[in-house]
C-alpha positions in Angstrom: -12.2 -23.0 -5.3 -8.7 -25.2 -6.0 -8.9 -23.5 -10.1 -9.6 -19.9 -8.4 -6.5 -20.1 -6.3 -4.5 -21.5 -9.1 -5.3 -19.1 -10.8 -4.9 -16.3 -8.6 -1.3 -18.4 -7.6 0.0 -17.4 -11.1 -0.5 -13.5 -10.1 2.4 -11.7 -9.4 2.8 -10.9 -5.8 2.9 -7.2 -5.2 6.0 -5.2 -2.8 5.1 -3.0 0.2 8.3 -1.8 2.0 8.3 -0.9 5.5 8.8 2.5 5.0 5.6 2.3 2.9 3.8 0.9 6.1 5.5 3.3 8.7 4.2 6.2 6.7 0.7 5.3 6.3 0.5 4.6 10.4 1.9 8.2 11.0 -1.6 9.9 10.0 -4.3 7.2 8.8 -6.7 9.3 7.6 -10.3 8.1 5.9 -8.8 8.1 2.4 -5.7 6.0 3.2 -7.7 3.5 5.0 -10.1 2.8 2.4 -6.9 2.5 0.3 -5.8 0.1 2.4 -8.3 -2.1 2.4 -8.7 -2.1 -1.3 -5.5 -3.0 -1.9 -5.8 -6.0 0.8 -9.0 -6.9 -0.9 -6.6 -7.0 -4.2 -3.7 -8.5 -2.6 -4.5 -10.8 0.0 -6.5 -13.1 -2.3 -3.1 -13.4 -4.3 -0.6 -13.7 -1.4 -2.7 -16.4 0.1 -2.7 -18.3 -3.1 0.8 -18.5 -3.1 0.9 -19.4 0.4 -1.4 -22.8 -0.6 0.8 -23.9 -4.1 3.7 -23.6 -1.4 1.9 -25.7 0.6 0.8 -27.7 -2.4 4.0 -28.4 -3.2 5.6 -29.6 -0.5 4.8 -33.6 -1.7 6.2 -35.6 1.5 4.8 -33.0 4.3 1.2 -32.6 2.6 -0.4 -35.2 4.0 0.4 -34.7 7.3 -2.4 -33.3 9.4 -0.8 -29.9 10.4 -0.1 -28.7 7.6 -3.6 -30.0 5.8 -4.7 -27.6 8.6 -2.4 -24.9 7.8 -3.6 -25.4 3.9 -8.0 -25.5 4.9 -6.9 -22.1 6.8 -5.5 -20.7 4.2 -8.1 -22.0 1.4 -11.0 -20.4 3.7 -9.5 -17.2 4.3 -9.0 -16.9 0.4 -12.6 -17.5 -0.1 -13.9 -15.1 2.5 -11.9 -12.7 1.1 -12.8 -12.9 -2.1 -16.4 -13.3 -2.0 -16.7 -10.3 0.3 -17.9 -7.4 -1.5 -14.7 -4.5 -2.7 -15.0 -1.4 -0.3 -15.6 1.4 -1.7 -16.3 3.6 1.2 -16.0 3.8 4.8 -18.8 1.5 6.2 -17.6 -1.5 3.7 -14.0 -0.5 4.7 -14.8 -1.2 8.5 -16.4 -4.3 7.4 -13.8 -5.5 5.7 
């Protein structure tokens, strides 16, 4: 799993702005949910990558226990998320 997250690490992060966000909780509909989840199930995997070669490379505070923790977490989530299956439509959006 450490070679996928590298190499998902050296993916470019993508922006969302907060007006971005406000508009798509004015009037969810079905469409833009299942939008949203496929661009989680793109995006997530990436951010969390980055998230653990942060963590990574903070040398001194690595070892400590906390932020191991903090590092498993984040490792896990990136693996559920990318071995669950890309929604396509509603019932795989809810599961997602």
């Amino acid at each position: 799993i450490a070679s996928k997250v590298a190499e998902y690490a050296r993916l470019p992060q993508t922006g969302i702005s907060l007006k971005q966000l406000y508009e798509f909780g004015l009037r969810p509909t079905a469409e833009t949910k299942l939008r949203a989840a496929q661009f989680l199930h793109r995006e997530l995997p990436v951010r969390l990558a980055h998230r653990v070669a942060d963590l990574d490379s903070l040398e001194s505070l690595s070892k400590m226990p906390s932020v191991r923790n903090v590092h498993a977490l984040y490792t896990n989530s990136f693996k559920e998320v990318v071995e669950s299956p890309f929604p396509t439509d509603e019932p795989q959006e809810l599961a997602f």
